[in-house]
C-alpha positions as CSV (number, residue, x, y, z in Angstrom):
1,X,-23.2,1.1,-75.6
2,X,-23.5,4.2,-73.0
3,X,-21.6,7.4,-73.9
4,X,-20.5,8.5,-70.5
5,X,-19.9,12.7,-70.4
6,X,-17.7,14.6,-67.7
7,X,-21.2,15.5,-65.7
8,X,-21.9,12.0,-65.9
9,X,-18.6,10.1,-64.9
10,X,-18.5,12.9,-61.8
11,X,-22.0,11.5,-60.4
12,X,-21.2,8.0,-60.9
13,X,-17.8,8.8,-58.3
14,X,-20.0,9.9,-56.1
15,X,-21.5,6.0,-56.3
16,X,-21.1,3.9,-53.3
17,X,-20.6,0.7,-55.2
18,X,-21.2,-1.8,-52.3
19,X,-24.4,-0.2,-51.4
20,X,-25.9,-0.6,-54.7
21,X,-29.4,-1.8,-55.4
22,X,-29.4,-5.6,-56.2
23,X,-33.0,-5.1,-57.9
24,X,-34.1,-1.9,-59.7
25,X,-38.4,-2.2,-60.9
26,X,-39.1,0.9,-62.9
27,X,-42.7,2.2,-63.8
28,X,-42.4,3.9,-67.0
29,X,-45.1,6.8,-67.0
30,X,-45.1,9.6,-69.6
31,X,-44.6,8.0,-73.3
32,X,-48.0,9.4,-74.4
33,X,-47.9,12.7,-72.4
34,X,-44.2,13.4,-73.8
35,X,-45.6,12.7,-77.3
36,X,-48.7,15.1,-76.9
37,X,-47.1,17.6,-75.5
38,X,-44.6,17.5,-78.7
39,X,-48.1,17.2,-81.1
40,X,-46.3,14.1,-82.5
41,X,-48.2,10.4,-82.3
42,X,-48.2,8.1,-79.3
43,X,-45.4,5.5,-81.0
44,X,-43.1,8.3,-81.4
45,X,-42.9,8.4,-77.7
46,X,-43.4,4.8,-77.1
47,X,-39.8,4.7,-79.7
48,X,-37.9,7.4,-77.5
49,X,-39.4,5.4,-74.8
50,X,-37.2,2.4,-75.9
51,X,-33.9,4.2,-76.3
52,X,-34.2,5.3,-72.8
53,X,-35.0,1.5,-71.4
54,X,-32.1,0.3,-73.7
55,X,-29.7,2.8,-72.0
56,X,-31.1,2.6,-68.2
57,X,-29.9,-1.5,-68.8
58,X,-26.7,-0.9,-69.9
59,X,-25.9,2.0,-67.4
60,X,-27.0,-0.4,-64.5
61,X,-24.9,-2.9,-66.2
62,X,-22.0,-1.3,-66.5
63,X,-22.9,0.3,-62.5
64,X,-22.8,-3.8,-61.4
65,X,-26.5,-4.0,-60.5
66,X,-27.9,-7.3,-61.5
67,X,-31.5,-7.5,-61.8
68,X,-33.8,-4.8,-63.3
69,X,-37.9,-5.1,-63.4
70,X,-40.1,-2.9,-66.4
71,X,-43.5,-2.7,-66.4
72,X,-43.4,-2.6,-69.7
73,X,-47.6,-3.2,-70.5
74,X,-50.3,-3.6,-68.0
75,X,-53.0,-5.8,-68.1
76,X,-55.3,-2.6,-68.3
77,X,-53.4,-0.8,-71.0
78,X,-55.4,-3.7,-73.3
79,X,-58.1,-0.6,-72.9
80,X,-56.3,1.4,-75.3
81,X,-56.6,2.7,-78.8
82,X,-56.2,-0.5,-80.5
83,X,-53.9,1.0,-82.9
84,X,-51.6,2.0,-80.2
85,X,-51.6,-1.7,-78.7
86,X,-50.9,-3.2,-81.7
87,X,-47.6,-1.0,-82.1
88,X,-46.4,-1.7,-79.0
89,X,-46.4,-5.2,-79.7
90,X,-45.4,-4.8,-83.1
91,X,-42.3,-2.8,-81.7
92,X,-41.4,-5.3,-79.2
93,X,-41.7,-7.7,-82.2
94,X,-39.3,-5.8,-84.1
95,X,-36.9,-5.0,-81.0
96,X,-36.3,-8.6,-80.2
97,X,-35.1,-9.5,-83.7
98,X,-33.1,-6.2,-84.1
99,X,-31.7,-6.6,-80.6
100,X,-31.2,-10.5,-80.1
101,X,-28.3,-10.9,-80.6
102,X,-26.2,-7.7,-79.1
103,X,-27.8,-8.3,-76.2
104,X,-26.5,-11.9,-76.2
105,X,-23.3,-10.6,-77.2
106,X,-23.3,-8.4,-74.0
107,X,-24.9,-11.0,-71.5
108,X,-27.8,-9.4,-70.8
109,X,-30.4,-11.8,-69.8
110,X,-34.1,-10.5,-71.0
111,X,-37.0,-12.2,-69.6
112,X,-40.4,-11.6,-70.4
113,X,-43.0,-12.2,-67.5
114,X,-46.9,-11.7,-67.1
115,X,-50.0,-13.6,-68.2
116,X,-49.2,-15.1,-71.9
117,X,-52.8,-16.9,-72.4
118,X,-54.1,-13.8,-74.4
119,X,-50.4,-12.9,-76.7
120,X,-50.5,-14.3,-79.8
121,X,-48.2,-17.1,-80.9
122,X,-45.7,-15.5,-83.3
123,X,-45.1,-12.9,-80.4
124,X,-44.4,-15.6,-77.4
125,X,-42.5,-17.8,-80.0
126,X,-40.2,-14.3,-80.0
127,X,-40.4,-13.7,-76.5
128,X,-39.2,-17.8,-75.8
129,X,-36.3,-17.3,-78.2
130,X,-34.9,-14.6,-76.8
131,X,-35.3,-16.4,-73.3
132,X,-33.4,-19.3,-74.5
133,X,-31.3,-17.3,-76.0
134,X,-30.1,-14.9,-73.7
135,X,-30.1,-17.3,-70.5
136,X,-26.6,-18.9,-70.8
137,X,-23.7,-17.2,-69.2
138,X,-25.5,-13.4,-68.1
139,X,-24.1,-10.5,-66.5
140,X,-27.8,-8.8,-65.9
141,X,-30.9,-10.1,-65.7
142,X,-34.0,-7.9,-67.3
143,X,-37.4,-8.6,-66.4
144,X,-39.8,-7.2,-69.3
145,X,-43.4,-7.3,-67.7
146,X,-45.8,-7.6,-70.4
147,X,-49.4,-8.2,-69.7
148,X,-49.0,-8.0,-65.9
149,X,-50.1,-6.8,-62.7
150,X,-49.8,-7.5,-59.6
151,X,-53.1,-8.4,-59.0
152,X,-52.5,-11.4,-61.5
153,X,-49.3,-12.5,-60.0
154,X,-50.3,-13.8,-56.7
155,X,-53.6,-15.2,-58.5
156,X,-51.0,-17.4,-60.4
157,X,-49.2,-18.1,-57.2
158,X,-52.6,-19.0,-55.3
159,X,-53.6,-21.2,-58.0
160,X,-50.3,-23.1,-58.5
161,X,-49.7,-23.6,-54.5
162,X,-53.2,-25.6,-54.8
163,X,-52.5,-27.4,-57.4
164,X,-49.3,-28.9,-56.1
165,X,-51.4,-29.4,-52.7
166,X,-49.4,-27.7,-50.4
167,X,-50.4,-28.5,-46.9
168,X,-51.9,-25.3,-45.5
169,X,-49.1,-25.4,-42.4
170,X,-47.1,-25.1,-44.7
171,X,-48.0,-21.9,-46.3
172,X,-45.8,-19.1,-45.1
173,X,-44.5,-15.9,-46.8
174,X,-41.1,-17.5,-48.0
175,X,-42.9,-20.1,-50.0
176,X,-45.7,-17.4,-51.3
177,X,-42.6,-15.7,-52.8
178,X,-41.1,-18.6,-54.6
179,X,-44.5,-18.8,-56.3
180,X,-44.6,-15.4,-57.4
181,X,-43.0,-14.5,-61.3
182,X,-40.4,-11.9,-59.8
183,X,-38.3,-11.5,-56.9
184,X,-38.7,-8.3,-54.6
185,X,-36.8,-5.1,-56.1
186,X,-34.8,-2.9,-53.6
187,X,-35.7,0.1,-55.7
188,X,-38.8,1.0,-57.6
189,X,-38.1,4.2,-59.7
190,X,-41.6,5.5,-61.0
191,X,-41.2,8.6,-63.8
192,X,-44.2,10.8,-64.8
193,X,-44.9,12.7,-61.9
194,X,-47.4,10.4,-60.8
195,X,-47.2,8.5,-56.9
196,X,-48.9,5.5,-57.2
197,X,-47.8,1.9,-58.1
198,X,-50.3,1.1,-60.4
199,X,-51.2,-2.4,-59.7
200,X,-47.3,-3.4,-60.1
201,X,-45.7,-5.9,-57.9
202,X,-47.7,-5.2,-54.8
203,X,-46.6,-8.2,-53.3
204,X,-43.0,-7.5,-53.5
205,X,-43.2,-4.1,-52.7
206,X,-43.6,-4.3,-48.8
207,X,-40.2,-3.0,-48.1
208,X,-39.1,-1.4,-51.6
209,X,-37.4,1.8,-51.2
210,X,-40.0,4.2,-53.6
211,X,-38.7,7.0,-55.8
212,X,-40.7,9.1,-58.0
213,X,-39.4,11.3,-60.7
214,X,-41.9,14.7,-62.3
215,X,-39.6,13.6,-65.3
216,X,-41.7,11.8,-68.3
217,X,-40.1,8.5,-69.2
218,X,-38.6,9.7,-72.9
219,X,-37.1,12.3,-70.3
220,X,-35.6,10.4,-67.7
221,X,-31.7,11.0,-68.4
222,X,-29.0,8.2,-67.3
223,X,-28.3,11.4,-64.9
224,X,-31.7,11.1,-63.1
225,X,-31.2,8.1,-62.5
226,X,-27.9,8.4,-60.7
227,X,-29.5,10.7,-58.5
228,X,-32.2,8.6,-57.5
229,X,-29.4,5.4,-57.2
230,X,-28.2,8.4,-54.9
231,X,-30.7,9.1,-53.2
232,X,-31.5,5.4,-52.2
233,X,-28.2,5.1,-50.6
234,X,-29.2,7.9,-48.2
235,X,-31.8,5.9,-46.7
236,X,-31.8,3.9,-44.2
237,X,-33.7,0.6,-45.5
238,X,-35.4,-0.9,-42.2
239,X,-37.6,-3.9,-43.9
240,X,-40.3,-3.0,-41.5
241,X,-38.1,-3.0,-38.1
């Protein structure tokens, strides 16, 4: 659970709770840099990186916002120090058996989404429990993007609307998007001080609202991201009129 302070409860009022978000994506930039920066090794910051996901979810929980989207690892972060890979999924390994079961206890509905050909079994055994676990009965739904991009998502969608021989009049955006592994966010926060989107949901994206934080990830406080909730309900969200 959250520990909501003075400064925090007085930016929450400030929340217009019928304008919230449905659908938050986040690009988590800035485990490694924070941990550098600090001289300390990249899983010490990939850890701090967790405590801040775990507290983002139950913040937008407790906020009433009902889907959230993490771009947890890319399909090009394979490229990295082997050592590093294999403690990422080593710490989502641990996570998910630490964490199954408060977060069915608290309705939090985590689903893991990306290209599972190349994840070893023990690991998608893990990531199907707590799917079937968590599914029944949610409050929030949590969208934990491992091994994707969105180069690979409408691939998949491609290939599955030939396979089920869609007529090609009948190909239009709405049925593209029911092909595709996520819905479209309303909000995409992206932390590190870094303004791109990184190969992450670029079909959903067309008329996401884009906020970008110089904050590392490990850094980004439940008060940033009120003020970027904030700042999205400033805006005037056209959807390309």
């Amino acid at each position: 659970m959250i520990t909501i302070d003075n400064e925090l409860e007085k930016l929450i009022e400030l929340i217009n709770r019928d304008k919230l978000p449905h659908h938050v994506a986040f690009i988590m930039d800035g485990n490694r840099r924070w941990a550098k920066i600090r001289n300390l090794p990249s899983y010490v910051g990939h850890q701090k990186g967790f405590n801040i996901f775990k507290n983002i979810i139950d913040l937008s929980k407790y906020l009433g916002i009902k889907e959230l989207s993490f771009f947890a690892f890319s399909k090009e972060n394979w490229a990295r120090n082997k050592k590093e890979v294999e403690f990422i999924f080593n710490l989502m390994e641990y996570l998910i058996k630490r964490e199954l079961s408060r977060l069915k206890e608290d309705k939090i509905y985590v689903k893991f989404i990306g290209d599972k050909s190349n994840i070893k079994n023990e690991i998608l055994n893990l990531f199907e429990l707590m799917e079937n676990e968590t599914s029944k009965d949610y409050i929030i739904k949590v969208n934990v993007m491992v091994n994707y991009s969105g180069k690979y998502d409408i691939e998949q969608a491609v290939k599955r609307i030939i396979q089920n021989k869609i007529e090609v009049d009948k190909i239009n955006e709405e049925l593209i998007k029911s092909y595709l592994l996520v819905s479209e966010p309303d909000l995409l926060i992206r932390t590190g001080n870094e303004y791109r989107i990184s190969n992450f949901l670029l079909y959903q994206l067309a008329y996401t609202e884009l906020y970008f934080s110089s904050k590392l990830w490990p850094d980004f406080s439940l008060i940033d991201y009120i003020h970027a909730l904030l700042d999205y309900q400033k805006r005037e969200r056209r959807l390309g009129k």
